[in-house]
C-alpha positions as CSV (number, residue, x, y, z in Angstrom):
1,X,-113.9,-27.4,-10.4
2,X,-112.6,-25.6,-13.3
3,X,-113.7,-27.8,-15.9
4,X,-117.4,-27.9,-14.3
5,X,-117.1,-24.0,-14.6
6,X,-116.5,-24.1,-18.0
7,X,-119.6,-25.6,-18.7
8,X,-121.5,-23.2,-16.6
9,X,-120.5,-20.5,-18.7
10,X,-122.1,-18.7,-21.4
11,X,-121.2,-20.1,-25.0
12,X,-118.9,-17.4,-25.9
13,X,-117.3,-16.8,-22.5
14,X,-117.2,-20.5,-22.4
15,X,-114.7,-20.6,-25.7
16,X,-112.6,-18.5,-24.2
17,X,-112.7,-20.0,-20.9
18,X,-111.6,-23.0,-22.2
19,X,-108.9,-21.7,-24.2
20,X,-107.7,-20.3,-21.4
21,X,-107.5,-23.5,-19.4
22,X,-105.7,-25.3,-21.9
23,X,-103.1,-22.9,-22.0
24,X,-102.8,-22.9,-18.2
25,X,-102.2,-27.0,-18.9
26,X,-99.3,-26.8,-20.7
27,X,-97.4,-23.5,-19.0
28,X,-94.7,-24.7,-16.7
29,X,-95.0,-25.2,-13.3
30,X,-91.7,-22.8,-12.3
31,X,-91.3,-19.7,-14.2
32,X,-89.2,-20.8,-17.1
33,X,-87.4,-17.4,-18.6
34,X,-85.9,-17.5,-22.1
35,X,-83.2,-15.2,-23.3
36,X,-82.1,-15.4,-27.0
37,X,-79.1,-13.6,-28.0
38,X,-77.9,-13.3,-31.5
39,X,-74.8,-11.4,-33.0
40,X,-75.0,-10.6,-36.4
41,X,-72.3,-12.3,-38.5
42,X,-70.8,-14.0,-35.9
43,X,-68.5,-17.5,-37.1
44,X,-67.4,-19.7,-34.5
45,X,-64.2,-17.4,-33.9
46,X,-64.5,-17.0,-30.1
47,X,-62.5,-18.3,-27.0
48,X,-64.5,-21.7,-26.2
49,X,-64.2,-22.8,-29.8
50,X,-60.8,-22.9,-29.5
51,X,-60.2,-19.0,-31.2
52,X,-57.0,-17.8,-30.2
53,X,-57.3,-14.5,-30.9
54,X,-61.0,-13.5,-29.5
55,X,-61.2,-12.2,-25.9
56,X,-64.5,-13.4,-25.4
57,X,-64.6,-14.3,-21.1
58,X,-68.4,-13.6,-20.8
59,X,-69.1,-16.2,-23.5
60,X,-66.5,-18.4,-22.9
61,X,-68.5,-18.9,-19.0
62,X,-71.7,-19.4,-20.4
63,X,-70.5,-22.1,-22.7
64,X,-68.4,-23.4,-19.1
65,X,-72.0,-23.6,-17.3
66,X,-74.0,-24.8,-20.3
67,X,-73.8,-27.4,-23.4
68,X,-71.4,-26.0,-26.2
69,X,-72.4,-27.3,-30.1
70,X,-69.7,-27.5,-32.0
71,X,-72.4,-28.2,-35.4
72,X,-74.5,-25.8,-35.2
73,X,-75.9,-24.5,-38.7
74,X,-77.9,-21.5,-40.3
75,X,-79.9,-22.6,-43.0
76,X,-79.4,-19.2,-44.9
77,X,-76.6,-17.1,-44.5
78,X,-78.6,-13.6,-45.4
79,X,-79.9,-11.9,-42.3
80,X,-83.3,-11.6,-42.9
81,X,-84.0,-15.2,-44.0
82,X,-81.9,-16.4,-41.2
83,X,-83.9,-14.7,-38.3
84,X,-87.2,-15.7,-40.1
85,X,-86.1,-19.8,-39.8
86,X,-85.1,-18.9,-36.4
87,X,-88.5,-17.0,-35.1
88,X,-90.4,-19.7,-37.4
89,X,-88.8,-23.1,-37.3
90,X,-89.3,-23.2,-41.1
91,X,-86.9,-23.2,-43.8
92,X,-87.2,-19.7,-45.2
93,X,-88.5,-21.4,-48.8
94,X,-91.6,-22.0,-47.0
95,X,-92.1,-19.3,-44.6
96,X,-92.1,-17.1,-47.8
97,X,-88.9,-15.0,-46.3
98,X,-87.0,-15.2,-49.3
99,X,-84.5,-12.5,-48.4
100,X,-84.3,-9.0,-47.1
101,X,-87.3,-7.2,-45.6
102,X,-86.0,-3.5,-45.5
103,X,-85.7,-1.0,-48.1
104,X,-87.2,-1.9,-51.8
105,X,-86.0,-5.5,-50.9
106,X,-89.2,-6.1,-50.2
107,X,-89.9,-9.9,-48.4
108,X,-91.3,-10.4,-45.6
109,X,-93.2,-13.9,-44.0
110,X,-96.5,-15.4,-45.3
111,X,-99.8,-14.6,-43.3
112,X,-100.4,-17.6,-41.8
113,X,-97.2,-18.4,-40.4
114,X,-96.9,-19.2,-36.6
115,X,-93.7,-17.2,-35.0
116,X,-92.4,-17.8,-31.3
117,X,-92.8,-14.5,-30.0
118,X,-96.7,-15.1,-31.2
119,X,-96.7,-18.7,-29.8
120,X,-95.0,-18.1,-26.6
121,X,-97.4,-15.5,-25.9
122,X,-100.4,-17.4,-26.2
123,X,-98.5,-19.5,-24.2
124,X,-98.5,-17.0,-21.1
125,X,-95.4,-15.0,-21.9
126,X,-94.5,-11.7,-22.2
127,X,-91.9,-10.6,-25.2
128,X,-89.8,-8.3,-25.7
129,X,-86.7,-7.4,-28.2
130,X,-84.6,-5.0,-28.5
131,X,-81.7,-4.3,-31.5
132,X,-81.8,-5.9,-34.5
133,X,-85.1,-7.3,-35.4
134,X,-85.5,-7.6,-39.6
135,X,-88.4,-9.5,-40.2
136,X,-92.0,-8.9,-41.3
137,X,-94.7,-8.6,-41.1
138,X,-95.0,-6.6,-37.9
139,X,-98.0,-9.1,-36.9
140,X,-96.8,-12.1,-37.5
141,X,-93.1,-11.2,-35.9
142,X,-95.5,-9.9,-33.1
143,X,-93.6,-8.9,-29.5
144,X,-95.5,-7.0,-27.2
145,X,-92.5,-4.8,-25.8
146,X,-90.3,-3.0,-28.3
147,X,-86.9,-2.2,-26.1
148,X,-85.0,0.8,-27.8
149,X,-81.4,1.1,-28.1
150,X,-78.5,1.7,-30.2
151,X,-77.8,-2.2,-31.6
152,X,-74.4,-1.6,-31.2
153,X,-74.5,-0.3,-27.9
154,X,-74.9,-3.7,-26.3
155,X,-74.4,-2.7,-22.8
156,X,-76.9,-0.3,-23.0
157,X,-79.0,-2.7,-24.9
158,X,-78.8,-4.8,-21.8
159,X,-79.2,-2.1,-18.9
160,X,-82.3,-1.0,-21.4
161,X,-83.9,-4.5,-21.0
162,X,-83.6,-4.6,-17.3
163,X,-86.8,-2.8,-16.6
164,X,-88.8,-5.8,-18.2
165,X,-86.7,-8.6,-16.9
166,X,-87.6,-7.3,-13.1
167,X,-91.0,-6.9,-14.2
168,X,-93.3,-7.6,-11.1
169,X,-95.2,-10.0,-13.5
170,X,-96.6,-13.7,-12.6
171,X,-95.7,-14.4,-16.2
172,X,-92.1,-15.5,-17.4
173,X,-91.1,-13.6,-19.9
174,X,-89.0,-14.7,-23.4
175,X,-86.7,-11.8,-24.2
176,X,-85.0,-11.3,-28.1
177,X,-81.4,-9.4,-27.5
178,X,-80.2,-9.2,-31.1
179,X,-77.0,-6.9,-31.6
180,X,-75.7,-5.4,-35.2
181,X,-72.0,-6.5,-34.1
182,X,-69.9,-7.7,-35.6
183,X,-71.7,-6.8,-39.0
184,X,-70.4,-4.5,-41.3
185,X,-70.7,-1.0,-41.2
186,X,-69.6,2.1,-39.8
187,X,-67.1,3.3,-42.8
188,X,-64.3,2.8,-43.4
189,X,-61.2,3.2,-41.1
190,X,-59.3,5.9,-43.5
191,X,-56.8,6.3,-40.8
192,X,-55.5,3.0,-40.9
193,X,-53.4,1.4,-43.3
194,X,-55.1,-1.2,-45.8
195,X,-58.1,1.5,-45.2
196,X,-60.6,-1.5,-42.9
197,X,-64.7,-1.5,-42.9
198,X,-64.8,-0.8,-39.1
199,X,-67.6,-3.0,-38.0
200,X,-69.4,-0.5,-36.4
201,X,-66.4,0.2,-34.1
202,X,-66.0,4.0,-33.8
203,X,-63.0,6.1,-34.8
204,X,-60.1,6.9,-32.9
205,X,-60.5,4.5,-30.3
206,X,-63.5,5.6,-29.0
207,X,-66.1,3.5,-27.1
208,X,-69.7,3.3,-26.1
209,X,-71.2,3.4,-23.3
210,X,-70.3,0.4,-20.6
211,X,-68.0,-1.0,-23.0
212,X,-64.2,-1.3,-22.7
213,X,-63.2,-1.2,-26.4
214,X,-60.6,-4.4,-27.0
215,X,-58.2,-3.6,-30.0
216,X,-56.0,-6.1,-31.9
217,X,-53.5,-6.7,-33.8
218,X,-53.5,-7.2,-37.3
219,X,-50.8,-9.4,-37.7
220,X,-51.8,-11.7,-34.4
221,X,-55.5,-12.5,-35.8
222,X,-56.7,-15.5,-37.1
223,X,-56.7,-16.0,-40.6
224,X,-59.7,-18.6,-41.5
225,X,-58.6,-21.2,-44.2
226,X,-61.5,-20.1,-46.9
227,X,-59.8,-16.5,-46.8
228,X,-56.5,-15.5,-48.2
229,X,-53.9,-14.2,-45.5
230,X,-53.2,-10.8,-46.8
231,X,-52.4,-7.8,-44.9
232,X,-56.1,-6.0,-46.4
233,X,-57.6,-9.4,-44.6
234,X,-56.0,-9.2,-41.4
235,X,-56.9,-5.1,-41.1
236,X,-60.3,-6.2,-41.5
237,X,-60.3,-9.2,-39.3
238,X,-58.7,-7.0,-36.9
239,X,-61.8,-5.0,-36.7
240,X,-64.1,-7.9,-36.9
241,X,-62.9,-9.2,-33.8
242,X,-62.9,-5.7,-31.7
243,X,-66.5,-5.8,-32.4
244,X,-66.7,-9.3,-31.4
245,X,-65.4,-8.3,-28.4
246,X,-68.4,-6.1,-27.7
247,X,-71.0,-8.1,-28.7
248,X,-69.4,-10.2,-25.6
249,X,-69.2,-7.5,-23.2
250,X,-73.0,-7.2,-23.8
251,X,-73.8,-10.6,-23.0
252,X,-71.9,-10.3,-19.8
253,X,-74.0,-7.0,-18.5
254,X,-77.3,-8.7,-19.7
255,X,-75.7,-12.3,-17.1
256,X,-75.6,-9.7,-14.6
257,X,-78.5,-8.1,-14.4
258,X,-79.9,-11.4,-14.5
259,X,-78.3,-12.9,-10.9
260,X,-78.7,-9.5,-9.7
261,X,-82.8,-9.5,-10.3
262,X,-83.2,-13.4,-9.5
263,X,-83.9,-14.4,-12.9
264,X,-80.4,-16.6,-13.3
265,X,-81.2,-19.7,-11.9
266,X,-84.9,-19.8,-14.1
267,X,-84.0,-18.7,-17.1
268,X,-82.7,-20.5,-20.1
269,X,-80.1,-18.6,-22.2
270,X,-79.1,-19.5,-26.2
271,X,-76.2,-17.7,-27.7
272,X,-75.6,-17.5,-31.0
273,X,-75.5,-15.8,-34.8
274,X,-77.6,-15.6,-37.4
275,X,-75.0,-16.8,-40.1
276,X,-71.4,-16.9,-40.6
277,X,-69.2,-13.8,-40.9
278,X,-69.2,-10.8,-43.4
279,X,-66.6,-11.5,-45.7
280,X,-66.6,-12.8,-49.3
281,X,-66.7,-16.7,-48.8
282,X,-68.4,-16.5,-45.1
283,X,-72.2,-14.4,-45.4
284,X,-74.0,-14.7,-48.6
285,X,-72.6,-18.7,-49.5
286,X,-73.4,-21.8,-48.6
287,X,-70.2,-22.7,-47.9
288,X,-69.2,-24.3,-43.9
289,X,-67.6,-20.0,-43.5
290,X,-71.2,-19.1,-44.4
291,X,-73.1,-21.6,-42.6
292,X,-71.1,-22.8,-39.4
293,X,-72.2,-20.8,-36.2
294,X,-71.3,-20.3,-32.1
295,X,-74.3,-22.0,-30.5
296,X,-74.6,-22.3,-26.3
297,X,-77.6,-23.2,-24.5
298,X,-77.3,-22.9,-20.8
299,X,-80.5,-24.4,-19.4
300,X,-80.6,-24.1,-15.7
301,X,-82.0,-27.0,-14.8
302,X,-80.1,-29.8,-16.5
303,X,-78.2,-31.1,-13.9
304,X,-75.0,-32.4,-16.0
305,X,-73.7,-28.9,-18.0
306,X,-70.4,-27.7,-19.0
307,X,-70.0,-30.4,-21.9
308,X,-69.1,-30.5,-26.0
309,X,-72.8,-31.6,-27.9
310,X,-71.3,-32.9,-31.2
311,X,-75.4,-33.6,-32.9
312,X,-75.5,-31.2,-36.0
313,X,-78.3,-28.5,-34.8
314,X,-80.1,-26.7,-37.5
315,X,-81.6,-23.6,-36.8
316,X,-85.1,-25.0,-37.9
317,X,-84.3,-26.7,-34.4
318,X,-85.0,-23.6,-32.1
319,X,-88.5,-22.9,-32.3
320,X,-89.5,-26.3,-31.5
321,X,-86.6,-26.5,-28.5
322,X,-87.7,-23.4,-26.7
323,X,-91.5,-24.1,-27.3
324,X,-90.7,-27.7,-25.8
325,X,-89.0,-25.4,-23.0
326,X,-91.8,-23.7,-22.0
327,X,-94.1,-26.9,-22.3
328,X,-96.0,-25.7,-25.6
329,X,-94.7,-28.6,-27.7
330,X,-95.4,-32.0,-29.2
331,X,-92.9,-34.5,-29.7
332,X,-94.3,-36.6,-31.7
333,X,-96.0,-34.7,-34.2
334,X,-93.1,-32.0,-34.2
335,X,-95.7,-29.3,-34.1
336,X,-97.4,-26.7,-31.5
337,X,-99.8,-27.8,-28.9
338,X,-102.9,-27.3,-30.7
339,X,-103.9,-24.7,-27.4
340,X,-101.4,-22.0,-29.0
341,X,-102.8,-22.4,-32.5
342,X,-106.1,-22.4,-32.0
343,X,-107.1,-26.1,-34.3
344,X,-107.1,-29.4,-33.1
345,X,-107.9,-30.9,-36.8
346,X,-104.3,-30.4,-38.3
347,X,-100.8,-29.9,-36.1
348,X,-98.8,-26.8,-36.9
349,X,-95.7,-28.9,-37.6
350,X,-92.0,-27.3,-37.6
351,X,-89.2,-28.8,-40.3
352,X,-86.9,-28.9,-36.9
353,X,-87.2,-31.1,-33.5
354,X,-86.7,-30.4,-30.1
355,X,-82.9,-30.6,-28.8
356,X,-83.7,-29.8,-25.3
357,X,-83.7,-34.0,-24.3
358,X,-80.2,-34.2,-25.9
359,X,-78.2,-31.2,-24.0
360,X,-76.5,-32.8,-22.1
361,X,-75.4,-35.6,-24.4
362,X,-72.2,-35.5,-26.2
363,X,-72.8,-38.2,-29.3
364,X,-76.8,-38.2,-29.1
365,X,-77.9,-40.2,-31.8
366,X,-79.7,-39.5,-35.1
367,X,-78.2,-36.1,-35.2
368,X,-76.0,-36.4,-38.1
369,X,-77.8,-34.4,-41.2
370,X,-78.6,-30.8,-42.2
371,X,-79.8,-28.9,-44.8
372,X,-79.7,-25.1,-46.1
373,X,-81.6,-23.0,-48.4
374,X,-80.6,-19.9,-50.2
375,X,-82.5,-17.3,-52.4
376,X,-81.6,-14.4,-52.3
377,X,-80.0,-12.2,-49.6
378,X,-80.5,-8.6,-51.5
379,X,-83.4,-8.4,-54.0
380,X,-80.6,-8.1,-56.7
381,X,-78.8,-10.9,-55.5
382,X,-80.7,-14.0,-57.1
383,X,-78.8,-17.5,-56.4
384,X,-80.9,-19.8,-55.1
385,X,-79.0,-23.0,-53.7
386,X,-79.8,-26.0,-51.9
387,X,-77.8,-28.0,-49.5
388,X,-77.7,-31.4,-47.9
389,X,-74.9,-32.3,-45.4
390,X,-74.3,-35.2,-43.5
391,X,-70.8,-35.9,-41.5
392,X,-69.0,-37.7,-44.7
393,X,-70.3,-35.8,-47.6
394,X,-72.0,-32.0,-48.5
395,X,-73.7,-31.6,-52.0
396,X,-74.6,-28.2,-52.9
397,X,-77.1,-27.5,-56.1
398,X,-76.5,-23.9,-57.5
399,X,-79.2,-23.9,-59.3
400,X,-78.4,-20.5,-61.3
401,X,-75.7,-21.6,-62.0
402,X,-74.9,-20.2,-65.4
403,X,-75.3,-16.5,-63.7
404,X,-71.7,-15.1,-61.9
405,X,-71.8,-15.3,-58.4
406,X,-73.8,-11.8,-56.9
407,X,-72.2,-10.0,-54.5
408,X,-73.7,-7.6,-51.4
409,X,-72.6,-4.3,-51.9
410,X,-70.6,-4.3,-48.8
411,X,-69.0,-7.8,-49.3
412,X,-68.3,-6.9,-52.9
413,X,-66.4,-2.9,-51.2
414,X,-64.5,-4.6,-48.7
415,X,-60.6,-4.9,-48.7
416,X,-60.3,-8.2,-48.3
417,X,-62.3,-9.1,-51.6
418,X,-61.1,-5.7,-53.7
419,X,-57.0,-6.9,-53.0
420,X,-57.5,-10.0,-54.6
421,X,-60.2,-9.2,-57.6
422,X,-57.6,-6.2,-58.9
423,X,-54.8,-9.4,-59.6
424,X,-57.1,-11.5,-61.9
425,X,-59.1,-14.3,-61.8
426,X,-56.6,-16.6,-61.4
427,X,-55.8,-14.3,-57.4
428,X,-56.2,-17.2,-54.7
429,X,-58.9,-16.5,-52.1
430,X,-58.8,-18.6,-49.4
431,X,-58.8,-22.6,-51.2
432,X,-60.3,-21.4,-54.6
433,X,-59.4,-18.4,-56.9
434,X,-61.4,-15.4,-57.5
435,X,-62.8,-17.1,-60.7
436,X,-64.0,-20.4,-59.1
437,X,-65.5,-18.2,-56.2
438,X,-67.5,-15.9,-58.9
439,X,-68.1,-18.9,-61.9
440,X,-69.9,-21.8,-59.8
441,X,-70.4,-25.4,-61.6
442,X,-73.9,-26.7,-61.2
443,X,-73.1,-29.0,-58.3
444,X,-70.4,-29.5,-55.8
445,X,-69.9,-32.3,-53.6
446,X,-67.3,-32.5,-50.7
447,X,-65.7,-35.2,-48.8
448,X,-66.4,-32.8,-46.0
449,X,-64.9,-35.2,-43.4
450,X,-61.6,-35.5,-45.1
451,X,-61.9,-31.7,-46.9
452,X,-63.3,-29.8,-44.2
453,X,-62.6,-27.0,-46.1
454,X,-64.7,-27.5,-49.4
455,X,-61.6,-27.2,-51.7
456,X,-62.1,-30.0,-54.0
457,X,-65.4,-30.5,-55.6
458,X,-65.6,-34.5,-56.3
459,X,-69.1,-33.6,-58.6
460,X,-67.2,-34.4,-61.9
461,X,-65.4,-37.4,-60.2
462,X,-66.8,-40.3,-62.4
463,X,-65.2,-42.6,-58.8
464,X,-67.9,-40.5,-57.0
465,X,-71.2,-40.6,-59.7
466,X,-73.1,-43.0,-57.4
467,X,-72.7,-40.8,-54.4
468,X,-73.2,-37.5,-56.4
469,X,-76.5,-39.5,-57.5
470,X,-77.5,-40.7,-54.1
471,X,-77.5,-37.3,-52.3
472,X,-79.1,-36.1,-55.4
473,X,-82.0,-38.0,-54.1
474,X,-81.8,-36.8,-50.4
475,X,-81.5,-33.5,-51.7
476,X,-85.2,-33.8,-53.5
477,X,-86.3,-35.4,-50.8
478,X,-85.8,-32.7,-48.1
479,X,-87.3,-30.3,-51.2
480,X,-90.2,-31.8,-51.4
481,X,-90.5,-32.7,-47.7
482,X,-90.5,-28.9,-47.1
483,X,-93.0,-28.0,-50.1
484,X,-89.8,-26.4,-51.6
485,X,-91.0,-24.6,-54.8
486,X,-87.7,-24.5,-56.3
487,X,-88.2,-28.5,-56.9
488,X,-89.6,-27.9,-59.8
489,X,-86.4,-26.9,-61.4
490,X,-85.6,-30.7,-61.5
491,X,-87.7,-31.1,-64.5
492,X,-86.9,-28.7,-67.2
493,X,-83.0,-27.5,-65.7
């Protein structure tokens, strides 16, 4: 009867009419919730990845109830572009997110770029964030409810967002919790010896509101291989994982409120960070401390959950995931139902695929490549780079290479960089020395199955010049794949 309707109607009315039925095709027969949560420079340095330092129980459950990824990538490690490939599914190249929106930074997304709070809302969703959001334009990174709350905060971030998540709404709802934790920030920790950034922790032990501050131990934290294990590093890390800690006690609140408003058992949850943590050789690089991310998906209606996914996820993965989630997706194509973007003629096709068919998997095939794409992360900061990785090799192209390696202001002030810079070049930091870390060669290519930890760059190795050469070749391919503008620089550099 609905389809004779339409054709009863008026030609405009009609249009719409028929818009409206297409959409009502595709939405999900159950109400099928999403909930996104992403820390801010958050590594893999939690309980269920085998961190033995982080007290992280609320996280540590979800991963217990869900599927775990133990390769999960960013394909930036700068805030701004990160979120962009997130809300986009497009390599931030092509989005036109180059790097930082606030401030005289300046970047934001190109006009006709198709988000998934603007999708999922043609697809009969409400949206909402709250915290951290860092993208633009406003219109394009459109959500209809703007939750405040103090981003660190994050169980008041959570009690804030329970309003909309009990909504008495038909519609299901998509809801973006990003926290500033564990980022940078805050001052510095003047009172303490080595002087720490605090991580947004506040002085003197105090706490915010919900949240039971967790302190550590400097000496007891977890040193990660690409940082040097000095006491400046440990003071820091020390703070690092306090505000870990909160970032978890957040996600626990928002599980809550969840069960206790009946939203638990219909609502899909993703866990994760935008990049790799904030220290010199982690945010800003390319590099696995840089790159590597916590990623859980608990999806409450795959039967099987609780297991290890080892397929290498790429961020460019999500939007096509949670649109296949919420039945807005095409498979084949890789692109949007033509419904949500309003053309039939030419698909609005994502650089990612849909992992939702593989969850429960633990060695799902064709899974075993990724690639990143750096910029710039501060306007100053130009260094573009380009990655391919696969599970036996990593090539990265600096291709500024002649320039020294630019630092963000905070990366460049923090203790655990400043120790090692005031004792020379020839300092350790983590496997390099400061002057390998801040002079980069044009390429560098890692064994990264038998050198997890990028130490030994094989580029110059005439016993490795065919395999330099070959991922040469995959590396242009994914440019030009992606309408990557920086593939030009293969002619005349």
């Amino acid at each position: 009867m609905r389809g004779i309707y339409v054709f009863e109607m008026k030609s405009g009315k009609r249009i719409l009419l028929a818009v409206a039925v297409l959409v009502a095709w595709i939405l999900p027969a159950a109400e099928k919730n999403i909930v996104f949560v992403i820390a801010d420079d958050l590594s893999p340095t939690i309980g269920c990845y085998g961190d033995m330092t982080a007290v992280t129980p609320n996280i540590d459950r979800l991963a217990a109830d869900g599927t775990r990824f133990r390769y999960a990538f960013a394909t930036t490690a700068s805030c701004s572009a990160s979120r962009s490939v997130i809300l986009s599914g497009l390599h931030n190249h092509r989005n036109g997110h180059y790097g930082h929106l606030h401030s005289f930074h300046k970047f934001s997304s190109f006009p006709w770029v198709k988000t998934l709070p603007v999708l999922l809302a043609k697809a009969g969703y409400r949206t909402a964030r709250v915290g951290k959001h860092h993208n633009g334009p406003e219109d394009i990174y459109f959500f209809e409810t703007k939750i405040k709350a103090n981003s660190r905060s994050t169980v008041e971030m959570a009690n804030n967002c329970e309003a909309f998540i009990k909504a008495d709404d038909k519609k299901p709802f998509f809801l973006y919790y990003a926290t500033s934790d564990p980022h940078r920030g805050g001052g510095d920790a003047n009172e303490l010896p080595h002087k720490p950034n605090r991580f947004g922790n506040k002085p003197n032990k105090g706490a915010y509101p919900g949240v039971k501050e967790i302190f550590y131990d400097p000496a007891k934290v977890t040193v990660p291989p690409f940082l040097p294990d000095t006491p400046e590093t440990r003071a820091e890390l020390a703070q690092y994982y306090q505000s870990t800690s909160r970032v978890d006690q957040g996600l626990g609140r928002l599980m809550e409120i969840l069960k206790k408003n009946g939203k638990w058992e219909n609502t899909i949850i993703i866990f994760t960070s935008d990049h790799g943590m904030a220290f010199a050789g982690g945010k800003t690089t390319v590099y696995e401390g840089g790159l590597r991310v916590p990623f859980i998906v608990r999806n409450p209606y795959q039967k099987d959950r609780g297991n290890t996914n080892n397929a290498m996820l790429s961020f460019v993965d999500i939007v096509p995931t949670l649109l296949d989630f919420a039945g807005g997706y095409d498979a084949k194509t890789s692109a949007a139902k033509p419904a949500l973007v309003g053309s039939t003629k030419k698909p609005y096709k994502f650089h990612g695929r849909s992992f939702l068919p593989i969850l429960a998997e633990k060695n799902p095939k064709n899974w075993d490549t990724i690639n990143a794409s750096h910029t710039f992360h501060e306007i100053q900061m130009y260094y573009p780079m380009r990655v391919v990785r696969d599970r036996k090799y990593k090539l990265i192209w600096n291709i500024a290479h002649p320039l020294p390696y630019p630092f963000a202001s905070d990366l460049w002030a923090a203790p655990s960089w400043q120790a090692q810079w005031k004792k020379g070049e020839s300092a350790n930091y983590g496997k390099k020395t400061v002057r390998e870390y801040i002079h980069r060669p044009q390429f560098e290519l890692f064994d990264i199955s038998a050198d997890p930890n990028e130490a030994v760059n094989l580029a110059t190795d005439a016993k490795y010049a065919k395999v330099l050469e070959e991922y040469k070749a995959k590396l242009k391919q994914f440019q030009k794949d992606t309408q990557d503008p920086w593939i030009l620089k293969w002619r005349y550099e």
